[in-house]
N, C-alpha and C positions, 0 to 999 in steps of 0.2 A: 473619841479619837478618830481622826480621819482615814480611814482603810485603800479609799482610793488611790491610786498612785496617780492617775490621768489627772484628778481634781489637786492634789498634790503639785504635781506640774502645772500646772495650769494659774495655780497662786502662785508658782516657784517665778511665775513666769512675771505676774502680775508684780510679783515682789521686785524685781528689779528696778521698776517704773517708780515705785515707792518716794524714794528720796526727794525725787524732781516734783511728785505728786506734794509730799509732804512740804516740800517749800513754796508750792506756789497757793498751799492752803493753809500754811502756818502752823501745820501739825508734826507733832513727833512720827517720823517714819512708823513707828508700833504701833500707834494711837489709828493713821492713815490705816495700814494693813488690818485692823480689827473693822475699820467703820467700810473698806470694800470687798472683804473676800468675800460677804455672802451673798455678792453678786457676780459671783464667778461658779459655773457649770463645767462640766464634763460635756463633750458633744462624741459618743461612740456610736460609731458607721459601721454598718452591716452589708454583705453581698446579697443578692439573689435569694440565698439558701441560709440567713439568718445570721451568717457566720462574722466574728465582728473582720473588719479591713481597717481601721484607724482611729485612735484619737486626738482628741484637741479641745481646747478649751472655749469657751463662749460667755460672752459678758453680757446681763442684762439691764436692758435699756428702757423698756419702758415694759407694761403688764402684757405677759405672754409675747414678749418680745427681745430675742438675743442677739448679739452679732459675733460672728465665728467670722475666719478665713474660707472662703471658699474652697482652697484646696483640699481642707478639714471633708469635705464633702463629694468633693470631684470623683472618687469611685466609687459610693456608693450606690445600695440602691436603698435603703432607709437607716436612718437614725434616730438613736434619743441622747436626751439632755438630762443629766444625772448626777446624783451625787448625794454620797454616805450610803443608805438606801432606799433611796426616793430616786425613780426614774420614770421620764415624761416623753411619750411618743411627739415628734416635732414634724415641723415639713419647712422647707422652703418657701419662704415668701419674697424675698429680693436678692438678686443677685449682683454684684459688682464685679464680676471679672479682673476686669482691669486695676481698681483698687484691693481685688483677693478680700472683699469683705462682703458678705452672708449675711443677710435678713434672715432669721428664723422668728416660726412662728410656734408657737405653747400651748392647749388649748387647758383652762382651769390652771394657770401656773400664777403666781401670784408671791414669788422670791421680789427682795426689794431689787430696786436699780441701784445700778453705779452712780455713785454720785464723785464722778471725779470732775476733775476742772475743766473745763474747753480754753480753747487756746484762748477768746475772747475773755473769759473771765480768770486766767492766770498771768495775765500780762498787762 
């Protein structure tokens, strides 16, 4: 059973996107939600003094490689990426401001990727 609530959210969120995912790959909505939530993380942000300041979610992309919102990040001064109880100290690797989307970087993380559709291959 899933105890995190951030990781919880974080599918809740993913699960929205479901139906659209699930028809542009020909799969039953449940079928889609089983084959990407275990490529969705926790990303909990810390201050100064360890203290947590926020969560959010983060999808991964390729090996040791996530992408969160930026803003997910914007006060902190460290984070990791986590979930059930397995948590991974992370760092920033690219930033997107403008499109609010986060390169993170994993070091030994080895969770599968999203394998959802790109707009080029759902259309």
């Amino acid at each position: 059973m899933v105890k995190d609530w951030a990781w919880r959210h974080g599918v809740a969120v993913a699960f929205l996107a479901i139906p659209q995912l699930a028809q542009a790959q020909g799969l039953a909505p449940d079928i889609l939600f089983e084959k990407v939530s275990p490529s969705v993380w926790v990303v909990q942000t810390s201050d100064a003094q360890g203290r947590p300041v926020g969560r959010g979610s983060a999808v991964v992309t390729a090996p040791g490689r996530l992408v969160t919102n930026c803003h997910v990040l914007a006060k902190s001064n460290s984070f990791v990426v986590k979930r059930d109880n397995v948590s991974y100290g992370a760092t920033l690797e690219f930033p997107d401001p403008e499109r609010d989307l986060c390169q993170i970087k994993v070091a030994n993380f080895t969770a599968p990727r999203s394998n959802w559709p790109t707009s080029a291959s759902s259309g």
